[in-house]
Structure formats: structure tokens, C-alpha cells
C-alpha positions as CSV (number, residue, x, y, z in Angstrom):
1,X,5.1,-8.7,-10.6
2,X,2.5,-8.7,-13.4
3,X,-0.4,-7.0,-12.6
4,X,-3.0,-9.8,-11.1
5,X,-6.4,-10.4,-13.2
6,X,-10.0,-9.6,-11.3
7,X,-10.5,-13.5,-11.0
8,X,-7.5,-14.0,-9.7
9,X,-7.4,-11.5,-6.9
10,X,-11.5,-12.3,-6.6
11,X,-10.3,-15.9,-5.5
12,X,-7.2,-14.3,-3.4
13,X,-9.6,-12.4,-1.6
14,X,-12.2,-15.3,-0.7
15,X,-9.9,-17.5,0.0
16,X,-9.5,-15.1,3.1
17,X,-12.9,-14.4,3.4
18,X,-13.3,-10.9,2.1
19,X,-15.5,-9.9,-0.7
20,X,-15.4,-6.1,-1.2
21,X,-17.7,-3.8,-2.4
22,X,-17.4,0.1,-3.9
23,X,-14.2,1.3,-5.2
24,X,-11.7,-0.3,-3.0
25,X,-7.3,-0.8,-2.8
26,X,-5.9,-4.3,-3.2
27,X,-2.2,-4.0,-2.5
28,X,-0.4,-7.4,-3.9
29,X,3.2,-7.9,-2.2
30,X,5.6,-9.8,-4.1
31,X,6.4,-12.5,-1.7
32,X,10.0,-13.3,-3.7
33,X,10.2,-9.5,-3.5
34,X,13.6,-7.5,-3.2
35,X,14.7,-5.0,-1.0
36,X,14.6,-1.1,-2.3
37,X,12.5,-2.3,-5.2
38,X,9.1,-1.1,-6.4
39,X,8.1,-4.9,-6.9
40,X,4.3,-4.7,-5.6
41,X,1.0,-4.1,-7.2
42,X,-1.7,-1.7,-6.2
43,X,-5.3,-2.4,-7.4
44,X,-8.0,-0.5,-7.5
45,X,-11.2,-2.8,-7.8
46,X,-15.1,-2.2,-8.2
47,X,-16.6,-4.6,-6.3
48,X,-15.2,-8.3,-6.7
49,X,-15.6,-7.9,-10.8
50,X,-13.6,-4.9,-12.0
51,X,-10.1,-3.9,-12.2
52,X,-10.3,0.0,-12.5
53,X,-6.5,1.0,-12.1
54,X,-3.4,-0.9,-11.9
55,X,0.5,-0.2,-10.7
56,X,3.6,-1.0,-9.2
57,X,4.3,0.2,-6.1
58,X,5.7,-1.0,-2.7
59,X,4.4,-1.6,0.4
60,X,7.8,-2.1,2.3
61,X,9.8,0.1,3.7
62,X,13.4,1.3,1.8
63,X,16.3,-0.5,3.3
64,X,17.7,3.1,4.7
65,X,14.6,3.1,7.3
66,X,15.1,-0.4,7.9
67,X,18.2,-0.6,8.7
68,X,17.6,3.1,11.1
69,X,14.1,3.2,11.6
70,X,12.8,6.6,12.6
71,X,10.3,5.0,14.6
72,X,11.9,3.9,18.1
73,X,9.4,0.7,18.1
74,X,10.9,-0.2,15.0
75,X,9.7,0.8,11.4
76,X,7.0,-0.4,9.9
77,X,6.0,-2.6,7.3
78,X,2.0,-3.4,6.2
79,X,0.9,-6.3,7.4
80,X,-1.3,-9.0,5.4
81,X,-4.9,-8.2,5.9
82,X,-7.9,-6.1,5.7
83,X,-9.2,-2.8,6.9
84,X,-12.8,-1.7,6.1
85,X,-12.7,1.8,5.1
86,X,-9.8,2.1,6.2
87,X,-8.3,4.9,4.1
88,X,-9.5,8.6,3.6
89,X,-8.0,11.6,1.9
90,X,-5.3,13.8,3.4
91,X,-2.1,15.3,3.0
92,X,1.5,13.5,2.7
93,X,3.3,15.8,5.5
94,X,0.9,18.4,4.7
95,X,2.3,18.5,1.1
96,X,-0.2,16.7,-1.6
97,X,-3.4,14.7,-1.7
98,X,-2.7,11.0,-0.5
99,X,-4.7,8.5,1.0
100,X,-4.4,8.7,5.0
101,X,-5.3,5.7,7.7
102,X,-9.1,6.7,9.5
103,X,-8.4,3.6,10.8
104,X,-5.4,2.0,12.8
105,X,-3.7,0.3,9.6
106,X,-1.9,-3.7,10.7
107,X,1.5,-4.0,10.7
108,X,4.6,-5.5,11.8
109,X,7.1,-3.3,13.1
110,X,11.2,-4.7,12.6
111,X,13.7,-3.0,14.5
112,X,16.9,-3.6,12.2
113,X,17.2,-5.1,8.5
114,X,18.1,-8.3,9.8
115,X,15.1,-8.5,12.2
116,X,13.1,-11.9,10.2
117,X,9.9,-11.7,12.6
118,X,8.2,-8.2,13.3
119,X,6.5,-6.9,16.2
120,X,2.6,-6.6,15.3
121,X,1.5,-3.1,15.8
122,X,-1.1,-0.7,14.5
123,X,0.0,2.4,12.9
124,X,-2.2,5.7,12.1
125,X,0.5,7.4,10.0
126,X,1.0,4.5,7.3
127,X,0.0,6.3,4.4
128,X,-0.2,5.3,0.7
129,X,1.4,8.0,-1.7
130,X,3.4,8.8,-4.4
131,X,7.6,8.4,-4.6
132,X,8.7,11.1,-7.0
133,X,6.6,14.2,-8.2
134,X,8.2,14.4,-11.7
135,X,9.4,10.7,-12.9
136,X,9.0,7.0,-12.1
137,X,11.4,6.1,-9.1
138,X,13.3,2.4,-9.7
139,X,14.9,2.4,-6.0
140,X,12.2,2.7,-3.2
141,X,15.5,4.2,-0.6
142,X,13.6,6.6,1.4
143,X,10.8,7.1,-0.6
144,X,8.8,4.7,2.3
145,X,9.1,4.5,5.7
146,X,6.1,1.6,5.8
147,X,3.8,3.4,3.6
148,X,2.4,1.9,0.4
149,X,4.3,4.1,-2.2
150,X,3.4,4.6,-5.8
151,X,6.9,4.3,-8.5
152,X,5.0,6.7,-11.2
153,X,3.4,9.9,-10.2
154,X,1.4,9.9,-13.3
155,X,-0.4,6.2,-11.9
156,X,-0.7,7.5,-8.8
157,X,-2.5,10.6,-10.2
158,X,-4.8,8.7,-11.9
159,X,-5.6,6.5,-8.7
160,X,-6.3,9.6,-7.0
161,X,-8.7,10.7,-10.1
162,X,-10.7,7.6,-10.0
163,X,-11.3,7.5,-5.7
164,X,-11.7,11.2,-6.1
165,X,-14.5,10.8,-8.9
166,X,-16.4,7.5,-6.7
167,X,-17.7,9.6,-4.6
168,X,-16.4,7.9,-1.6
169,X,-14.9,9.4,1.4
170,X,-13.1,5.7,2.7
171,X,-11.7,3.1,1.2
172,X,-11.4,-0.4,2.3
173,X,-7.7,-1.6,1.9
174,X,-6.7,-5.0,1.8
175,X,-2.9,-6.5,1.4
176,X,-2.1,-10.2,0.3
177,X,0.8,-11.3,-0.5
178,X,1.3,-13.7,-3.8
């Protein structure tokens, strides 16, 4: 997926009636996307004009917790929307800095790889974060269990510079798929 310009995701984002302000996460899923694959885009936008950081990530879960989900409602997988400041800071299972739901985050919750529809559901533990620590991941596997997951540490760290340096405590999050 190339990485979207500020018009572009400007109209997206009207289109569904949203127009953003502050330092906020656009995450772009890859509607032709593959399973395991770090195929998505998350933005980081100032207001509706500025494109501050961009990077592939996913915001689906590896085929490993699809096909077994944790979760006995099924595991989770983010569902098109938005959440106004929806995301805080916190700790990926009390590890390192991530961003952390302060809000019930939308999604649809499959029981099985094969499951086509979803159950809609809420989760509070859909988290956005990094894959590997020390190199860019190419196979999502286990890496995400719904969470929005960063391939490249070194993007992630900058993403977690910038919010870090806004000033902001939440973050509005919004996911549209193109």
C-alpha cells in the first residue's frame, strides 16, 4: 500500500464525516490485503492538512490467532470507524510504551479463519504497538492478536516521539479501509 497523501485521506475522512483536529492516528487497511502481511498504513496527521509520520503496519490479526483465537468470543479485528480520543499511553503487557484504548475501541470479533462476517464487539485491550524490538517483521504470525501493529520498530519509535512531544494525553483514532 503506498502511503496515502493528506488530500487524499482529508477527502477519506469527510466523506465519512470526520474532520480531525490535534495530532491524531489514521489507520488505512488495504482492502485487497493479504493474510499475515504488514499491508496497512498508519498515519499520523495534524489536523486535516499535515501528514507528520507515515508506516506500514497491520490492523488484522496473524492467521495463527485467527485460526485459534485466544479470545473465546472470537479474536478481534478493528473495525472501520472513529474513536475520539480514543488512545492514551500505556504498556504492551506491561513491557514498553504503546498506545492503549481509554475508550472501548470497534471491532468485529471472527471465531475461525474462515468466519466471512464478524461479530461487532468493543474491545478495551486492542492496542496499537510495535512487532519486533530489533528489525522490521515481513509476517504479522503472532505479532497481533487484533491490535494495530507497527513492521519497523524504528517507525514506531518515531510515532511514539512525535505523540510524546504533542503534548497530548489521547488520541483520536480513525480506520478506513481503501
Amino acid at each position: 500500500m503506498t502511503i496515502p497523501t493528506a488530500a487524499e485521506l482529508v477527502i477519506l475522512l469527510r466523506q465519512r464525516g470526520i474532520v480531525p483536529t490535534g495530532l491524531h492516528l489514521v489507520l488505512c487497511r488495504n482492502k485487497a490485503g493479504k493474510v499475515d502481511a504488514f499491508d496497512d498504513m498508519a498515519v499520523w496527521m495534524r489536523g486535516d492538512a499535515e501528514i507528520a509520520h507515515a508506516a506500514r503496519c497491520t490492523t488484522d490479526p496473524g492467521k495463527g490467532p485467527r485460526m485459534d483465537p485466544k479470545n473465546p468470543k472470537g479474536c478481534a479485528v478493528w473495525a472501520e470507524g472513529q474513536v475520539i480520543d480514543g488512545l492514551g499511553f500505556g504498556k504492551h503487557h506491561g513491557d514498553y510504551e504503546c498506545w492503549v484504548p481509554v475508550k472501548p475501541i470497534p471491532v468485529l470479533r471472527y471465531d475461525s479463519l474462515t468466519d466471512a462476517t464478524g461479530t461487532p464487539s468493543t474491545s478495551m485491550t486492542t492496542q496499537v504497538h510495535r512487532a519486533s524490538a530489533t528489525h522490521e517483521s515481513t509476517v504479522v504470525a503472532g505479532w497481533s492478536e487484533g491490535c494495530a501493529v507497527y513492521a519497523n520498530p524504528a517507525d514506531f519509535g518515531v510515532a511514539l516521539r512525535l505523540a510524546k512531544a504533542s503534548g497530548q494525553r489521547a488520541f483520536t483514532v480513525t480506520l478506513v479501509g481503501r
